[in-house]
N, C-alpha and C positions, 0 to 999 in steps of 0.2 A: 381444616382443609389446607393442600400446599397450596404456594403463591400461583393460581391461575388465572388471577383477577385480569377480567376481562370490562369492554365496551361492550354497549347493549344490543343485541343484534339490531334492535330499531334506529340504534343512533348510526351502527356501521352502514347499516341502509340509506341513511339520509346521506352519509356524510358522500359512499361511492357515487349517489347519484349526480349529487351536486356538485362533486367535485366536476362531474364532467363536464358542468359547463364552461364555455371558454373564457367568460371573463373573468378574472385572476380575482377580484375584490369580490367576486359572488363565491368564488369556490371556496376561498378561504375563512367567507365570515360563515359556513356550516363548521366550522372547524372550533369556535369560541367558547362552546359548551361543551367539556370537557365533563360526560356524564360522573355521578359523584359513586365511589365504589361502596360496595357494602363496610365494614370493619374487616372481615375476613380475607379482604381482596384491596387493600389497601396497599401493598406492594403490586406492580405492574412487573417486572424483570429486574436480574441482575447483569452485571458485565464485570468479567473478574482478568487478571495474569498472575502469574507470579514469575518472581524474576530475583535472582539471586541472595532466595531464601527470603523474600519480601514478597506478600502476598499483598495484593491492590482489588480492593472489589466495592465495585458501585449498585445499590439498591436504588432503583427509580420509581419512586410512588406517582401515583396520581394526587394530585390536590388536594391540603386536608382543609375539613372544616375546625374553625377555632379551639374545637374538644377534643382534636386529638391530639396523642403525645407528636412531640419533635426531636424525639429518636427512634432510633434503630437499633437491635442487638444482634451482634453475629454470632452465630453458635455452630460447635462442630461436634460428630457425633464421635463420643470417646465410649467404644465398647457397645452397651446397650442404652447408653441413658447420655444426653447432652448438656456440653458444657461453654460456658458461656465465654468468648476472648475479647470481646472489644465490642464498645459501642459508638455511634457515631450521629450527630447532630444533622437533620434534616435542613437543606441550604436551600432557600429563593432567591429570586427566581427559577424555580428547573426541580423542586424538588425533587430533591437528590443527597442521601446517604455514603457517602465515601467512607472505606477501613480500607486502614492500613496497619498491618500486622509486621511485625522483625522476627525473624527466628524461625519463620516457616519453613516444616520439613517437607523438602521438596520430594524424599524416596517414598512418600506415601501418599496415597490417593485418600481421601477426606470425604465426606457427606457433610453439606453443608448448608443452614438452617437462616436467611433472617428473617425476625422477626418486630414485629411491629405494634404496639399496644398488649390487647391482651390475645387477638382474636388471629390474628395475619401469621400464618406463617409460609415462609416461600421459599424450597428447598431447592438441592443443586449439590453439583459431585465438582470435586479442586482436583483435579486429575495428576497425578506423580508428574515428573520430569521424565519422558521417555530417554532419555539418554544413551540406554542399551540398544534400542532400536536401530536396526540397520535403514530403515525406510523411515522416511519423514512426510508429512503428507498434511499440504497446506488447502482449505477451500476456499477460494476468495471470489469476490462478488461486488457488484459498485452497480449506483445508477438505479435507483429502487425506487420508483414511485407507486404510490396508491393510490393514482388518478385514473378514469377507466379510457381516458384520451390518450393514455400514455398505453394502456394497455395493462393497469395494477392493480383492476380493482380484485376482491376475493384475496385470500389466504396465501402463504407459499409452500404450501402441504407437498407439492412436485418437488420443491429444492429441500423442503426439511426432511423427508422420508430416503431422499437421495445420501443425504447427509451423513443420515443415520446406517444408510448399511456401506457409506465410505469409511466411518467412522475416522474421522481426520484427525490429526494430533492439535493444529491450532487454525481458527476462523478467520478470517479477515474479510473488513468491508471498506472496501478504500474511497469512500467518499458518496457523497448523493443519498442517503438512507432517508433523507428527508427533503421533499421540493415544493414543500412554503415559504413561502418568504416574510408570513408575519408568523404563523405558528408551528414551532419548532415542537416545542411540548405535544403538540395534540399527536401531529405526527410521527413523533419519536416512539410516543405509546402506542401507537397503532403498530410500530416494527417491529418493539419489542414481544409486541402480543404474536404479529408471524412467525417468530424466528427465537420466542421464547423456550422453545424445548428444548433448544442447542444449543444457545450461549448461557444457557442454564449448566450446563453439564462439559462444557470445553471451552479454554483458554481463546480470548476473541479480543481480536486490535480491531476499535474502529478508529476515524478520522476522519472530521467535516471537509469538506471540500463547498465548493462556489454557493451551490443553492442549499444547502445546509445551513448557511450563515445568512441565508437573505440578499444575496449577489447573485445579476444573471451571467458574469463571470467575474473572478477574483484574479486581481494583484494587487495584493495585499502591503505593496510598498512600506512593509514594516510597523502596517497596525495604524496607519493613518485613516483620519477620516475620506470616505471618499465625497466629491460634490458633484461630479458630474454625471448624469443618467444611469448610464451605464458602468460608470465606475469607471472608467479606462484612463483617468488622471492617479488610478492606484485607490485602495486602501479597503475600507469594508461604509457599506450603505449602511447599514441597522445601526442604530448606536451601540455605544460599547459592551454596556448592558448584555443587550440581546445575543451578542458572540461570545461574553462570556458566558452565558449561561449554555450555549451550545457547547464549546469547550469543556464547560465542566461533567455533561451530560454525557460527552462520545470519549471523554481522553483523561478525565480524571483515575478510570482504570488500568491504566497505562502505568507500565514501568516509570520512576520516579525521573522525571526531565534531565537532561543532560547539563540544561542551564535555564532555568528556571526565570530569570531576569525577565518581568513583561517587558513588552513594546510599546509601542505610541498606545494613549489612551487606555495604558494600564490592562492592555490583553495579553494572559499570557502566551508561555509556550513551552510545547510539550515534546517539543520531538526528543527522540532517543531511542535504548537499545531491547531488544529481548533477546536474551538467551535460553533458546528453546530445544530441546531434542537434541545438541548438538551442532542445531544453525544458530546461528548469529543472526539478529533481521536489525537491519537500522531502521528505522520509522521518522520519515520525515514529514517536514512541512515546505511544499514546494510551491506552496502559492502565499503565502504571510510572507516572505519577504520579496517576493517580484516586485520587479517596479513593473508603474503601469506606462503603457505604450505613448499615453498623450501626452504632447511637448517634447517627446523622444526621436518619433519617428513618422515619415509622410504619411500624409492620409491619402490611397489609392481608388478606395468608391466610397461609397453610402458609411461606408464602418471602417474605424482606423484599425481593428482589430482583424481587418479579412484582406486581402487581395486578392482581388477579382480577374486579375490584369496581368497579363505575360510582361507587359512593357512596366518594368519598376528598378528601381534602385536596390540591390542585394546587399548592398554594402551602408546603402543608409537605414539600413533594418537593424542596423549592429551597431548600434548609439556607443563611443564609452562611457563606462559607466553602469548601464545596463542589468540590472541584477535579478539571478535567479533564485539562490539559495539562500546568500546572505554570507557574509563572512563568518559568523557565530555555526554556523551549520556547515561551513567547509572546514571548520575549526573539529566539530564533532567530526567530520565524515574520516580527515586523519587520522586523532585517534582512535576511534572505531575502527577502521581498517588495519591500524598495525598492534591492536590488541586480540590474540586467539585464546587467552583462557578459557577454556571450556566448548569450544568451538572448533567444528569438523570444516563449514560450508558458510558463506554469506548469501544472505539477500538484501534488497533494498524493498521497503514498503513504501510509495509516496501514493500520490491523488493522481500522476498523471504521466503520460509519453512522455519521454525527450526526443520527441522525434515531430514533423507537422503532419502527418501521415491520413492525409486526407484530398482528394481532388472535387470532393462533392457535399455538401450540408442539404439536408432538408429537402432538396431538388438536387435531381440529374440534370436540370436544366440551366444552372449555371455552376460555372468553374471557378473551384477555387485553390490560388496557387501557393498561399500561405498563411498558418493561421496563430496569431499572436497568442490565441489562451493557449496553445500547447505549449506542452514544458521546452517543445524546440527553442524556442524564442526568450531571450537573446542568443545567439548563436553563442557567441564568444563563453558566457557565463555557463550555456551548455554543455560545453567541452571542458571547462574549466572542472564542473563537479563529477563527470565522466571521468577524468585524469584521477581522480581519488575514489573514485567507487571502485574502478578496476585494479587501483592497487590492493584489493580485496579478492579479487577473483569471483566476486557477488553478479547477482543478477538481478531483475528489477522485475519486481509485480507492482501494476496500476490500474488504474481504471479511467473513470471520466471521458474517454472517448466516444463511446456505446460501437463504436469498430473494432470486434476482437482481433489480436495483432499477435506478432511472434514478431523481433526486428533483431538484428544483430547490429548491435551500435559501431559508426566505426568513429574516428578525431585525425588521426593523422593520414590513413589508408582506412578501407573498407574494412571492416570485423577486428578491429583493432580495440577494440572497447569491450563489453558484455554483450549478452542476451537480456532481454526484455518483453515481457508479457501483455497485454494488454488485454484484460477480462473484458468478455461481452457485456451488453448492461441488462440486468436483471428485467426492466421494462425498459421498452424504448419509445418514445415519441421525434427525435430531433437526433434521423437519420445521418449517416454518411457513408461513405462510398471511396475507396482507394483504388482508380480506373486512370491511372496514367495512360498519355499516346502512344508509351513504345514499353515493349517489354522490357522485365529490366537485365542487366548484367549479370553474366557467369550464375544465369541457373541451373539448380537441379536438376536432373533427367528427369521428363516427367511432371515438372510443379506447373503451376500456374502462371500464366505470362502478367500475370500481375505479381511475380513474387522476384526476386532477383535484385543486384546492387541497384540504387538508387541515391538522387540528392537531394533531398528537398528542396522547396520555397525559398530556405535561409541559411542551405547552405552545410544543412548538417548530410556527413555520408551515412549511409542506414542500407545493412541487407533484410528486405523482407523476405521472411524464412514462409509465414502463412499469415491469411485472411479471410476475413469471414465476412463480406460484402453481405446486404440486404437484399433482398430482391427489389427489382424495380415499381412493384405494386403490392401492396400490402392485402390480405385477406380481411374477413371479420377477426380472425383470431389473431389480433395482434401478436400475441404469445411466439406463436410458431411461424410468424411474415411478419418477422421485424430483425432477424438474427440475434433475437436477447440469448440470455444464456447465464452461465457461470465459469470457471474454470477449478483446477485440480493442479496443484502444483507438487510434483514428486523428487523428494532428495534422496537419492540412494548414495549414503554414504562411505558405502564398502565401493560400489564402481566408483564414488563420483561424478555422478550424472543427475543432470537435474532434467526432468521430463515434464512439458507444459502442455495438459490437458484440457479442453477445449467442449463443454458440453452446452448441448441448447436445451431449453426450457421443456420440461413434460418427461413422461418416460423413466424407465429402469434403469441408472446405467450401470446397473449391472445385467442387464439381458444382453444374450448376444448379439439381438437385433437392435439395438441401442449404438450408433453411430454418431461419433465425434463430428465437428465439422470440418468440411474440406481443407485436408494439409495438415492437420494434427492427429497423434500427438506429436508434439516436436521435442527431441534429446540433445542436450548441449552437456558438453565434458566441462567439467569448472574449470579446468584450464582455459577454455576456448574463452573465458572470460576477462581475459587480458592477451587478446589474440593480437595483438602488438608484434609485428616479425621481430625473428632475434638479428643482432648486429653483430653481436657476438656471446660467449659464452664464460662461465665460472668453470673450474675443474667440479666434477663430479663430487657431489658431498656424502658421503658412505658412513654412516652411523650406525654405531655400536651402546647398546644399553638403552634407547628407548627405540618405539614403534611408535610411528607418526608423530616425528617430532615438527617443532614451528621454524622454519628458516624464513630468516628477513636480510635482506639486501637491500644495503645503505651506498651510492655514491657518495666516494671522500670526496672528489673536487668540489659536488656540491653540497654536500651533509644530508643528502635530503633521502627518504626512504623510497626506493623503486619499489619494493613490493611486498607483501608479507603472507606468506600460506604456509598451513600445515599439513606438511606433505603425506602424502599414504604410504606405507613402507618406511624402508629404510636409507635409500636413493633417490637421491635428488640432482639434477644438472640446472642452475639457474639461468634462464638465460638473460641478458641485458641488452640495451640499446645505445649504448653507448661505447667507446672503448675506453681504458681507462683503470684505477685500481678501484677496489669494491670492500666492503665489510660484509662480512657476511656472519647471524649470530642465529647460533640451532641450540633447540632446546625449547624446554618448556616453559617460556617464561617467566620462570620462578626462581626457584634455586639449583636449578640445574640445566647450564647452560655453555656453550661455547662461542668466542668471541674470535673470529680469525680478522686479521688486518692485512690492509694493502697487500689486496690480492686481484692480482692481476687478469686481465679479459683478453680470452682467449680467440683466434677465426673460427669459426663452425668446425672447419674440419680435422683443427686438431681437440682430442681428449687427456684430461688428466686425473688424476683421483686423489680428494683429498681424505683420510681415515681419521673420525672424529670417535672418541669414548667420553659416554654420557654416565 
């Protein structure tokens, strides 16, 4: 039989029931008995990428008894009959199977076999590199509980049937896949068994975020221990143990880390790149190196993590010091940015806004005007990893809010920065609500008076493009009154247009009666992604011998790289913010390339042309 090994209908019964009850320590201990699987169902799911002819793919068993083997064999089918490339040692805690394969031919699509003893085997398709494809087409998804308080219990047969006749090129789940906080495992097998038909058969990035790790929120202050309640002195509650074995479960199948170097208490870390379809996706870790708020910053009510309060200090929110990403990770995000091999379009993958885009939690009944767990916070550190994302002309898919969002970031001026997505949450329990006093600035014709320029809490500028607000009372069917959902993220690489699709829970969406939620879809030009006004301008760069070559513009005063994309066509006008002389080098990063120097920036409204042969 293939790998469909499931839980037993009797034990899912107990566990949805019981999850519902409210106290944390009753929901979680139905969760301890992790039913034992036949031989044949001894594999639970796989989670595979491949990434620069390096195939990564993770086998998740359930729990063996002492008799069984503690390996794995991965087998791919050559012709009619299969053959065996690697095997891989089952690890605890989390059992869990990792291959890693060199030499992976990425121009062919694969059938793909592990197996387990004698009896287990659990298939799946390695799908080619679309590359040729003009449309690229991401599903992502965050916030997934299987608590029936939350609104999770039963199957996600509505998001995997959707799935399936989207047919996406790569999955993403950007955090919350699991919200226990003592067992990871139990619930990890419970998602894989919803959402095993799809990550079975297509390239899928997940990444833990807060309640994945056993935090009811994370700053991760660089992998320290945390001691106080709620964590907000920084680092992770569980011991280190238990984050690793979460790590190894969600990110082990991840492209090979950028820098691998663990942090405090020997956790690693994974972020880094994929090169997929012709996007580029960075995948970070935006909450391991935040610092946490306590000892930083005043406490304005009951939680240093909220303010509750018009009357506060904006400026003593923005500690020095203060960190987001971490220097190891602004270190990746440069050169990720100014590397386009293989690469039409960027994105950014993390766990969460950089934006505080919230007026309401839980209740409409009280205000709130800034919120620490979002990536807004520290202001300063904010802008700081904005300044290097959009030297990419990338955009950002997130989750963690459970407020689905469209924002255009801005740092210096309004939309001066990227576009930014923020996926609905799969189930929602722990609402919010973006109901500022006044509408905002320079809308659209026609939007929502909640959408328009805005500043947050702490100071970040932000245009909200759309929103997907909750309704103010919830039905029995959580499902459909709570604004859960998913989104659809589209790169059309021939326009250049990334289009953020916005769907709620149930439903065909391919029928025509199937409606997005209010304000989507939303179409951003990759340019708009460093929507930075120009101060002035390069001569026109006119290339002869390649078609969509990479132009990067270096500042000589300061060495430093303005920006790097590969343009469509064969013309290009750079523009700069600076005046000044420039480097400017086109070409394909390789061996065939042009180097102009001290070249001088021009007023807007004169033009010059320069003619380069590639």
């Amino acid at each position: 039989m293939t790998g469909t090994s499931r839980l037993s209908v009797t034990m899912i019964a107990v566990i949805i029931f019981c999850c519902g009850l409210p106290a944390l320590a009753q929901r979680d201990a139905f969760l301890r008995d992790i039913p034992k699987p036949a031989k044949d169902s001894t594999i639970c799911f796989c989670l595979y990428t491949v990434n620069n002819s390096i195939l990564k793919l993770t086998a998740q068993l359930y729990p063996l008894d002492e008799g069984n083997p503690r390996t794995v064999r991965l087998e791919v089918k050559d012709g009619e009959s299969w053959k065996q490339i690697a095997s891989a040692d089952v690890v605890t805690p989390g059992w869990t199977a990792t291959f890693r394969v060199t030499g992976w031919d990425m121009t062919k699509e694969r059938a793909y076999r592990a197996r387990h003893g004698d009896a287990c085997i659990y298939e799946g398709i390695i799908r080619r590199n679309p590359v040729e494809k003009d449309i690229i087409t991401v599903a992502a998804f965050s916030c997934d509980s299987i608590y029936p308080v939350h609104g999770g219990e039963g199957d996600r047969a509505d998001i995997v049937a959707n799935v399936k006749r989207l047919k996406p090129d790569l999955l993403y789940f950007a955090g919350d896949q699991v919200y226990s906080h003592n067992y990871h495992l139990a619930n990890w097998l419970i998602f894989g068994r919803n959402y095993g038909e799809i990550i079975r058969q297509y390239p899928t990035v997940t990444i833990p975020d807060d309640h994945d790790v056993g935090n009811p929120n994370l700053w991760g202050a660089g992998g320290k221990k945390a001691t106080e309640p709620g964590a907000t002195d920084g680092g992770y509650l569980k011991p280190a143990e238990y984050v690793k074995e979460v790590e190894r479960a969600q990110t082990n199948h991840l492209p090979d880390p950028f820098d691998p170097t663990p942090v405090q208490q020997a956790i690693g870390a994974y972020y880094t790149s994929l090169d997929w379809g012709g996007i580029s996706f960075a995948i970070l870790e935006d909450r391991k190196f935040k610092s946490g708020p306590s000892g930083l910053v005043p406490k304005y009510g009951p939680r240093i993590d909220l303010v509750p309060t018009a009357e506060y200090d904006r400026a003593a929110l923005d500690p020095p010091g203060a960190g987001l990403l971490g220097e190891r990770q602004m270190k990746f995000l440069r050169q990720w940015a100014a590397d386009w091999r293989g690469a039409e379009m960027k994105c950014v993958l993390s766990q969460t806004l950089f934006a505080s885009l919230q007026t309401h939690a839980n209740t409409r009944d009280e205000r709130n005007y800034a919120d620490l767990d979002s990536g807004g916070w520290p202001h300063s550190a904010r802008d700081a990893a904005l300044r290097e994302i959009r030297k990419a002309f990338a955009v950002h898919v997130t989750g963690d809010q459970h407020l689905a969002s469209v924002v255009h970031y801005g740092v210096e001026d309004f939309d001066s920065a990227g576009y930014a997505f923020c996926t609905p949450a799969v189930t929602n329990l722990w609402r919010r609500w973006w109901e500022p006093d006044e509408p905002g600035g320079n809308r659209r014709p026609g939007s929502s008076r909640h959408t328009g320029e805005y500043v947050d809490g702490f100071g970040n500028l932000m245009t909200v493009m759309a929103v997907a607000n909750p309704p103010a009372e919830t039905t029995e069917d959580k499902l459909t009154s709570r604004a859960t959902g998913w989104g659809v993220i589209v790169f059309d690489k021939q326009k250049r247009t990334i289009t953020f699709n916005c769907w709620p829970r149930r439903g065909d969406i391919t029928s025509p009666k199937s409606k997005q939620y209010p304000g989507w879809p939303v179409t951003c030009r990759q340019q708009d992604n460093y929507g930075r006004k120009a101060a002035a301008y390069l001569p026109t760069i006119r290339v002869r011998g390649m078609d969509d070559p990479v132009v990067q513009v270096i500042e000589e005063k300061s060495g430093e790289i303005v920006y790097t994309l590969r343009i469509k066509g064969t013309e290009f006008r750079p523009k700069v913010f600076e005046d000044g002389t420039y480097t400017i080098i086109v070409g394909d990063q390789g061996r065939r390339q042009e180097t102009l120097t001290k070249v001088r920036a021009l007023p807007p409204d004169v033009r010059r042309v320069i003619d380069i042969e590639l």
